[in-house]
C-alpha positions as CSV (number, residue, x, y, z in Angstrom):
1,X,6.0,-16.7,-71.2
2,X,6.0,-13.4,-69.4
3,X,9.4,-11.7,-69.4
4,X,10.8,-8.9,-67.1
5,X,13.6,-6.4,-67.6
6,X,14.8,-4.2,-64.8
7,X,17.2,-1.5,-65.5
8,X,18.3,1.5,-63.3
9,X,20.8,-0.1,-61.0
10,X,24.0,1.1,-60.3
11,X,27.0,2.6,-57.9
12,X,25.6,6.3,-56.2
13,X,27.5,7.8,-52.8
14,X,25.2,8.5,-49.8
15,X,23.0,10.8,-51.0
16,X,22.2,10.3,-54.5
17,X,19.5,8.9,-56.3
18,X,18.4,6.2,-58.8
19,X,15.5,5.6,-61.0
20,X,14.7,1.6,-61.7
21,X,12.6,0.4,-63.9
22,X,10.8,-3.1,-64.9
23,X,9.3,-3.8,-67.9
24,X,7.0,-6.5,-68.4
25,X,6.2,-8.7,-71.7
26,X,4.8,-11.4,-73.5
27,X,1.6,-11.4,-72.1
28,X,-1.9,-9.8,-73.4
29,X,-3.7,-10.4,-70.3
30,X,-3.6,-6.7,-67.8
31,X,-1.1,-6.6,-64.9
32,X,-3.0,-5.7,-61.9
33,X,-0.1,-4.6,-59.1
34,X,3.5,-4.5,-59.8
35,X,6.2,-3.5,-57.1
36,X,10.1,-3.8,-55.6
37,X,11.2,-5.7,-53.3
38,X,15.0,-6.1,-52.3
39,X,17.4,-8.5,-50.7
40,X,21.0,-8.1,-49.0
41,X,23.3,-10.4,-48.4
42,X,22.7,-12.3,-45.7
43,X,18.6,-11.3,-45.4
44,X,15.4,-12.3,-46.5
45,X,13.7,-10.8,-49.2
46,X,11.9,-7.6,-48.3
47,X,8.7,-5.4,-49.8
48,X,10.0,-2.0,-51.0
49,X,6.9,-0.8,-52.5
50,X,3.7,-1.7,-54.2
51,X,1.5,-0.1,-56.8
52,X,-2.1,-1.5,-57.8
53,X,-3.6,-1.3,-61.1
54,X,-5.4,1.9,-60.2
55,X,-2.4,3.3,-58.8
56,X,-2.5,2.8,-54.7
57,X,0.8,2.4,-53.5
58,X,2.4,1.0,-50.1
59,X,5.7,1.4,-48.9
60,X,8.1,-0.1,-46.2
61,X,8.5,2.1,-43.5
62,X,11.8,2.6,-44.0
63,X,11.7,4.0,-47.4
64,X,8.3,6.0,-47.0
65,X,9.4,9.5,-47.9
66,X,12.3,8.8,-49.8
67,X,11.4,6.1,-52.4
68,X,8.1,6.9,-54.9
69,X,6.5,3.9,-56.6
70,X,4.9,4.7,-60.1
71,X,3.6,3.2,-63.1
72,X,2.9,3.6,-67.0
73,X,0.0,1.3,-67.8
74,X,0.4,1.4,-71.2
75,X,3.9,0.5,-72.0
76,X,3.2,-2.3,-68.4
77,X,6.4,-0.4,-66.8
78,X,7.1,0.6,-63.5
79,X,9.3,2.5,-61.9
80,X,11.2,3.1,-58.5
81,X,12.5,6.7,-57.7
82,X,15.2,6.2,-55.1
83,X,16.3,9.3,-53.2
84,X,18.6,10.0,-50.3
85,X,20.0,6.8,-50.7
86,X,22.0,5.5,-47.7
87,X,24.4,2.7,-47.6
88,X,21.4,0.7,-46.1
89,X,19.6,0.4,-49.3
90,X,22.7,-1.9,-50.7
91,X,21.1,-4.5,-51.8
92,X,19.5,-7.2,-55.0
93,X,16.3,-5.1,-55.8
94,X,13.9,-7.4,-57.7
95,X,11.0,-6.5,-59.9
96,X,7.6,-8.4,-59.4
97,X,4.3,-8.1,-61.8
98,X,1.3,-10.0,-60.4
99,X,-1.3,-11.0,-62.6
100,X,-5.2,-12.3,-62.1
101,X,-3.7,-16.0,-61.4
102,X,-0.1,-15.7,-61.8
103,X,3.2,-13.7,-60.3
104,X,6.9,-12.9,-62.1
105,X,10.1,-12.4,-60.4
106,X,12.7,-9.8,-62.8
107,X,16.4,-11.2,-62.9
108,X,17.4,-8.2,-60.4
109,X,19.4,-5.4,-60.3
110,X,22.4,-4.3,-58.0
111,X,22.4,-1.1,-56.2
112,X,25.2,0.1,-54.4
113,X,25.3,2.8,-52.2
114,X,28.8,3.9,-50.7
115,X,29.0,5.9,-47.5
């Protein structure tokens, strides 16, 4: 059973920053993209960003430039670096780890971001 801890989350003021992380365990078989994705209250479920296996990334326009999507392959961890938050970016931000056949969902983590 493939487990998924986030960390990272948190209360900033316009501005600020936060780094999240996932980490992903129980499973000896290689992750091949991992990425974010985020939910509000009262909206769907939206991509963040991406990272592949070999470390290509994609990003939702709207966080192009301020967010950066990165990886440590060998402790199956990645990581979102959050910068110039704006109140915008309030919202249920949700680890996922995709495997050959399979996908996880993390618990997710609250980030806050008062104006």
């Amino acid at each position: 059973q493939v487990q998924l801890v986030e960390s990272g989350g948190g209360l900033v003021q316009a501005g600020g920053s936060l780094r999240l992380s996932c980490t992903a365990s129980g499973s000896g078989f290689a992750i091949n993209a991992m990425g974010w994705y985020r939910q509000a209250p009262g909206k769907q479920r939206d991509l963040v960003a991406t990272i592949t296996e070999g470390g290509r990334t994609n990003y939702a326009d709207s966080e192009k430039g301020r967010f950066d999507i990165s990886r440590d392959n060998a402790k199956n961890t990645v990581y979102l670096q959050m910068n110039s938050l704006k109140p915008d970016d309030t919202a249920v931000y949700y680890c996922k780890v995709s495997y050959l056949w399979c996908d996880y969902w993390g618990q997710g983590t609250q980030v806050t971001v008062s104006s």
